[in-house]
Each structure stands twice: as structure tokens, then as C-alpha cells.
N, C-alpha and C positions, 0 to 999 in steps of 0.2 A: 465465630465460624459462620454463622446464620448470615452476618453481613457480608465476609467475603463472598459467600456464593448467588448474592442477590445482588453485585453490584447494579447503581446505576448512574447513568452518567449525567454531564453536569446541565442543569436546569427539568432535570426530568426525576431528583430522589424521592417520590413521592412516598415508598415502600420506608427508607433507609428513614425517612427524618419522621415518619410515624414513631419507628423503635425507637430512637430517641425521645421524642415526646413521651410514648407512652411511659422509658422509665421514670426518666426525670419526673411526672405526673409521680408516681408509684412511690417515690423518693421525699414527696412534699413539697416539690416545688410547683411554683405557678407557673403554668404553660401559654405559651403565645406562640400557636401555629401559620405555618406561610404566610411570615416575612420575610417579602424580598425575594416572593417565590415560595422557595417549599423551605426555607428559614423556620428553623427553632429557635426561641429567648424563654430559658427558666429561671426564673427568680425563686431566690431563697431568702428570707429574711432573718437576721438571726440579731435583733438588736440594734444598737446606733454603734455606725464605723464606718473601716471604709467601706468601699463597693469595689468588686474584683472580677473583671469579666473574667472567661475564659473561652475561647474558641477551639472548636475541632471542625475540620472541613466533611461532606456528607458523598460526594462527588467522585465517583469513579472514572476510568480512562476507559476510550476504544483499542484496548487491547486485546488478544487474544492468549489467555492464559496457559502457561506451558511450563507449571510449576510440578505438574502430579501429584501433588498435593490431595487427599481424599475428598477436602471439602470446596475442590478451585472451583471456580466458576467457568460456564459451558457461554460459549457463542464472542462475539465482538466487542468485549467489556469487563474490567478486569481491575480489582483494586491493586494497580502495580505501584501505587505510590505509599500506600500506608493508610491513606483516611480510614480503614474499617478498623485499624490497631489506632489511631488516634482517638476515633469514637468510644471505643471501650475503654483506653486510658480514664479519657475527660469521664467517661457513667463512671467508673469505677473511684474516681479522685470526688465526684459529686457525690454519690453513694458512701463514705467514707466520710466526710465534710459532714453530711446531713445528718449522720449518726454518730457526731462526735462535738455536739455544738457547743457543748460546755467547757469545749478546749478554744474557743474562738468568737468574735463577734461583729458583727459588719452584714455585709449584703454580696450573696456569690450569683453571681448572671452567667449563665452559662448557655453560649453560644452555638450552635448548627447552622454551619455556615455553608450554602448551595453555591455552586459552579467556580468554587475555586479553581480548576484547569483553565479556566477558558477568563481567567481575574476579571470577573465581573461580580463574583456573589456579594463581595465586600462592599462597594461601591451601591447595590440592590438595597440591601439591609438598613446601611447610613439612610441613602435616599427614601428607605420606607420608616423614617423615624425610629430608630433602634438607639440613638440615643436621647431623644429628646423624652419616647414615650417610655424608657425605662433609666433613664440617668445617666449623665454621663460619671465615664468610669473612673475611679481613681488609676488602675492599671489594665491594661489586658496585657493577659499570657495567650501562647500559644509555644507549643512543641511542633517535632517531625522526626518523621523518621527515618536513617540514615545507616551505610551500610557499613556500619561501625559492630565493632562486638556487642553480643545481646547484655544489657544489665551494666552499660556504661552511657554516661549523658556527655554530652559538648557544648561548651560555650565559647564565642566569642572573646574578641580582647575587646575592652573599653572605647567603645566610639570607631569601631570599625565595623565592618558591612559582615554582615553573616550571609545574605545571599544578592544576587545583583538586583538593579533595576531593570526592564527589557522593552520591547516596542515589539508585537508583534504586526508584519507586512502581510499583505495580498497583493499580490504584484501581477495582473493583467497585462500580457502580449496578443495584439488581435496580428491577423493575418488574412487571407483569402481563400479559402478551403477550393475543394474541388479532388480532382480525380486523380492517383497516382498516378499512373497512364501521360498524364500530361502535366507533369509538376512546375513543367515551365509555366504555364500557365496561372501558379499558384504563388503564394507567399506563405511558407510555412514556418508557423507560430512554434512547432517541434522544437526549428533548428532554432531558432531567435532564442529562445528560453534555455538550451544546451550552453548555446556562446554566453550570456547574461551568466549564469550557474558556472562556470569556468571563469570568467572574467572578476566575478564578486567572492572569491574564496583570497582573493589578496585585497579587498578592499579597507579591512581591517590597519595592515599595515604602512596602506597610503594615507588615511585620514587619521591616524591615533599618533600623539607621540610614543614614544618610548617607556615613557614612565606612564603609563595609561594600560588599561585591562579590560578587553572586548572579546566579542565574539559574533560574529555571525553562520548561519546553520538555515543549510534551504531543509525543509521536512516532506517540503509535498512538493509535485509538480502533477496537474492534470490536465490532459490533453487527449484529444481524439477519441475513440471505441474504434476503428477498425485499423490495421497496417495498411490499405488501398484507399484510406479515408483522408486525405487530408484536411484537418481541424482548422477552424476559422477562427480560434482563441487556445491562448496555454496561459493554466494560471500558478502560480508558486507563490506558497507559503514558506516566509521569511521570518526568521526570529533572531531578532540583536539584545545582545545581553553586555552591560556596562553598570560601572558603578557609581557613572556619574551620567546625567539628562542631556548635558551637555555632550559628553563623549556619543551619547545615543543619536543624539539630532544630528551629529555630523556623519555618523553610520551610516541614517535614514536617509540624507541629502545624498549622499555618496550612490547607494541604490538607486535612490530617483535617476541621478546624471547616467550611469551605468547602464540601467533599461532603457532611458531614454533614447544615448546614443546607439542602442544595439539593436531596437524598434526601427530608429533613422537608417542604421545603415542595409536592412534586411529592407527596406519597402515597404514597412509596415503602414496599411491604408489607414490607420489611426493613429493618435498618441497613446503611450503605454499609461494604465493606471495603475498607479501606489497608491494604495490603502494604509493608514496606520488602523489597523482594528481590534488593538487592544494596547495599554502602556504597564508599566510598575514602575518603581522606584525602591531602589534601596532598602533593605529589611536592614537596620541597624537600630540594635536594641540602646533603649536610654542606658545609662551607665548607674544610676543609682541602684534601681530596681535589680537590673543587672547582677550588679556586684553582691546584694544581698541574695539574691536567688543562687546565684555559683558558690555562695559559703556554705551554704543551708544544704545544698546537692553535696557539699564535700565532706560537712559532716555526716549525711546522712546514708551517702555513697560510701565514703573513703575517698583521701587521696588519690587513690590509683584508677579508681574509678571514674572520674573527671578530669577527661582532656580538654585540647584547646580545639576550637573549629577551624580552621583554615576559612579566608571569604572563600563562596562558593558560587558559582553560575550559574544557578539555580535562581527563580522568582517566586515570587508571592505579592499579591494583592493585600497582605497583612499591615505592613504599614500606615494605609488607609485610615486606618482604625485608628492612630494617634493624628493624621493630620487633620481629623473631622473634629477634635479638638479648639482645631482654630477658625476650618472654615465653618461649624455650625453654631458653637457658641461664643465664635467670639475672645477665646482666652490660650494658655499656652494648650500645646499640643497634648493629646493624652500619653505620658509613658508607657512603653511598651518592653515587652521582653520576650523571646526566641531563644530557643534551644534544640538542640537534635539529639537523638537517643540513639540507641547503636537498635540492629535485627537479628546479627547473625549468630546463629547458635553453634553449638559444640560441633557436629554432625558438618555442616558447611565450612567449620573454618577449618577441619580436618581433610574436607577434601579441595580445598585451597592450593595454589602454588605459587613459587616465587620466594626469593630466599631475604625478603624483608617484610613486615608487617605491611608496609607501605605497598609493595608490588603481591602481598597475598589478598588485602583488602581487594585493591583493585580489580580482580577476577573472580570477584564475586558479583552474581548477578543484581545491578544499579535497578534503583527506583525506577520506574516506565519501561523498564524489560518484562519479557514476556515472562521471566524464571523469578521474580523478582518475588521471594518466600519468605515474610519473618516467621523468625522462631518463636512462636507464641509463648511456650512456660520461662521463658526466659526475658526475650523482650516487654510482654505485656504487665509482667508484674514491677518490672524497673521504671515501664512511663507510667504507671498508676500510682507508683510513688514519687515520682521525681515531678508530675503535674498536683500532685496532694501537698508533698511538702512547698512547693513554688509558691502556691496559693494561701496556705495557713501561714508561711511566709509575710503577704502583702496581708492579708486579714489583720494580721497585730501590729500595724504601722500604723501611725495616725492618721486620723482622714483628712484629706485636702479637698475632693469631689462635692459638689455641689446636688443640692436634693432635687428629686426631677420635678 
């Protein structure tokens, strides 16, 4: 509760990745502060084995919370994703771990990962030696959380994509500002970036075949401060979500041609810029790892309790984390595994509607909404088992990871 109402956002967790530090310090592990920024790495040693990172993101959203909730958080920021229930999962699943060593043996790293919204913490971390100066892993886990019933997990099928890859755009439209009064006199960036926004909601359907899976989604458009002001630039934030690089590059090209021609036909006194200012790829979990982690959750769950994920259009900068595998040291990629937990509780899925599971889920308030509420006695106790068991899991595999 202390962390929902402190969120903070990404590249600024100073407050958030303390409390983690400090437990993990409190817990036995060895602490290594701002990596990669305000990054935590605690190391636990428990012996010769493997080595099992585990990831939880620190990073809250510019949202404004509208849970009513006793303990929400007040002003322009808001943990609507889950990170502050992810964080107490991983303390809880580490606290747990540290006090049961006799059941396990290996080396558990557990990660605090900064500016996951904006996918760059991962890429931070790697580049400030996260694996070199504490080992590369034999696996990393990482959970999320999902608006699934509280006290159920989801996995993926074998070698398919649990969330997309994406590309996020910054698409500049200049124009020549000047004075409503005399708009002839003007080239307005407003109207350029309306046409562009209208013109790119079918782009999708011109550059993907049929058997392909995209999306594109304008989030921002900003332009002017006054209605008599005509703006001399409009700029929109662009995000393409695909599950393949390819599919995304031709998204991107497609935007580029799109603005371009709608810059040309407006008068635009410049050329339009497209930014790509941020990428991801694909979160699909190795299938070994995988496989043993979805047994382990079912017997540990129940049957009933472990469904299947559907892919989802959602990103993460997570995968990262196995391809630095090959680009740091040289050998195959590090396996990885993802799963999502369900949030909602008894209380919510009662005032739900819709006469299928499927159409009740869905009007319940999604991750990045302002409503967006887990049931804490319910959800919190399922990820703090379902990331405990994942990890004692991979702890009594044999080791393949190399010593740092």
C-alpha cells in the first residue's frame, strides 16, 4: 500500500527502489544500488547451482488515479499497471526463498528494474554491466499483471508470443503560425496532423497481409496553447504494435509516406519528422523453462486455476534480457519465462457485466486506466506464490550459467 500511494515515474524511482533495497538488504542479500539509474541487483548466495534472476519493474505511469481506493495515490501518477503488486510479489517470493534455503541451492538475483513504461530500464541495466558484474543467468523470470480473476496465473502455448513487439513514433508536422484573423496567411499544423490521424487508422490494413497481427494507436497529439493562435508545429505520439520487426518496419515506412504526403499537400514550409524513440520485440517465452514452470503452477494452483494467455498487444522491454545472452557474451541467448496473474477480486467481478466470462472480464477496468484496482488479499498472495514456486522451480535444475 506504501508503494501504491508513493508512486513514481519512470527514471525518477528514487523513493520506490530504496524500499526495495532496503528489504532485500534486511533479507541477506547483497545490495547493488542505481544500476542503470535508480536499478536494484540483490544477490543471494546459497551454494553451487544455478543462478536465477528475477525481475520486477519500479516505474509508475502519468495517470491520474480514480480508484477510491483509501490508499490511491493523489496528483499525475499512478501505479495503473501493477509494478507496486509486482514488487511486493518478487520481496515476498525473495523473503520466502531466503528463509527456506535448506529446501534449495544456487544463486537468486533479484532485479529492480527503472523505466520500464518508457522500455528503456532494460537496455540501462545490461549497458551498466548487470550481467557481466553479477553473472550471467541461467534464467530470468518475470510475471504481470492481468485482468484475469485474482488467484489464477496464465501461460502461454509453446513458442508463441505472450505480448508484441512495438516501435514507438514522434511524428513532427511544422506549419507557419500566425494569427486566426488571417489564417490564410498561415499553414496550420492543427489541420495537417487531423488529415495524417484520419488517414493512418487504415494503414494497418494496407501494408499487413491477412495472416499478420498489428496495430496502430495515435496517444498524443500536441499543438498550440491558444484557439486565435495558430501553432507553427503539431507533434503525435505514434505506437505500432506487431509480432513480428518486419511487420513493424513496414508500419513505420507506411507513417513515414503518410505524413510525408499530408505535410506536401498542406504547404508544409518543412519536411515532416518521424522519430522512432523507442523499439521492443516480442516477449515469447523459451519453451523449456516454460513448460516446467506451467506444471509446477498447476500443481501448485490446480488445474482450474491455470489458463492459457491468448498473444496480447501489450510490450515489454523484457526480452532484452535473453538477447544480451548473445550480444554480451558471446553464446546462446539467456532463457526466459513470462506469465500473468489474474487482479480481480470477488467485489469487482460481481459488479461486472456481460453474459460471458469473456465479455465480463472485459469491462473491467485494463491496466493504464485510471480505475485500474487489484484486489490485494487475493491477487497478492497468488503472485507471491506463483513467482516463489517459478523460481525453486529453476533453482533445482541443473546449472548451465557460467561463473561471473
Amino acid at each position: 500500500m506504501d508503494l501504491h500511494q508513493h508512486p513514481e515515474l519512470s527514471g525518477k524511482e528514487v523513493r520506490t527502489a530504496a524500499c526495495l533495497a532496503d528489504a532485500l538488504e534486511a533479507e541477506g542479500f547483497d545490495v547493488t544500488r542505481n544500476m542503470g539509474g535508480h536499478g536494484v541487483v540483490g544477490v543471494l548466495v546459497n551454494g553451487i547451482g544455478r543462478r536465477v534472476m528475477v525481475r520486477t519493474e519500479l516505474d509508475a505511469l502519468p495517470v491520474e488515479e480514480k480508484t477510491g481506493l483509501p490508499y490511491s495515490a493523489v496528483g499525475i501518477r499512478a501505479h495503473a499497471c501493477g509494478h507496486d503488486l509486482h514488487i511486493a510479489a518478487v520481496l515476498g517470493a525473495a523473503s520466502l526463498l531466503a528463509r527456506s534455503r535448506k529446501h534449495w541451492q544456487g544463486t537468486l538475483v533479484v532485479v529492480g528494474q527503472p523505466a520500464e513504461e518508457t522500455l528503456s530500464g532494460a537496455r540501462a541495466l545490461l549497458e551498466d554491466g548487470l550481467y557481466a558484474r553479477f553473472g550471467r543467468p541461467d534464467v530470468v523470470l518475470a510475471q504481470h499483471s492481468a485482468p484475469l480473476l485474482a488467484g489464477m496465473v496464465a501461460h502461454g502455448t509453446d513458442g508463441t508470443p505472450v505480448l508484441a513487439g512495438s516501435a514507438g513514433l514522434e511524428v513532427t508536422l511544422h506549419g507557419r503560425g500566425g494569427h486566426a484573423g488571417a489564417s490564410h496567411l498561415t499553414v496550420n499544423p492543427v489541420l495537417t496532423a487531423a488529415s495524417v490521424a484520419l488517414k493512418l487508422q487504415s494503414v494497418v490494413e494496407q501494408v499487413c497481409t491477412p495472416g499478420e497481427i498489428a496495430s496502430l494507436t495515435i496517444g498524443s497529439l500536441h499543438a498550440g496553447l491558444r484557439s486565435n493562435v495558430i501553432p507553427d508545429r503539431a507533434t503525435m505520439g505514434v505506437s505500432i504494435r506487431g509480432y513480428s520487426q518486419a511487420t513493424i518496419d513496414r508500419v513505420i515506412a507506411a507513417v513515414r509516406h503518410v505524413a510525408g504526403n499530408e505535410a506536401a499537400a498542406s504547404g508544409s514550409p518543412r519536411p515532416v519528422d518521424v522519430s522512432v524513440v523507442s523499439r521492443s520485440v516480442a516477449t515469447i517465452p523459451d519453451p523449456v523453462p516454460a513448460g516446467l514452470i506451467r506444471q509446477a503452477h498447476r500443481e501448485a494452483f490446480g488445474l482450474e486455476r491455470v489458463m492459457r494467455w491468448a498473444p496480447s498487444m501489450a510490450t515489454e522491454d523484457f526480452p532484452l534480457y535473453g538477447e544480451a545472452g548473445r550480444t554480451i557474451h558471446g553464446c546462446e541467448r539467456v532463457p526466459l519465462c513470462y506469465w500473468m496473474f489474474g487482479t480481480v477480486g470477488p467485489r469487482q467481478w460481481a459488479e461486472t457485466t456481460g453474459s460471458t466470462a469473456s465479455e465480463r472480464l472485459a469491462s473491467v477496468p485494463p491496466n493504464h486506466s485510471p480505475g485500474f484496482a487489484p484486489h490485494l488479499p487475493t491477487a497478492l498472495p497468488a503472485a507471491t506464490a506463483a513467482m516463489t514456486t517459478a523460481a525453486l522451480t529453476q533453482l533445482k535444475q541443473a546449472s548451465t550459467a557460467a561463473s561471473p
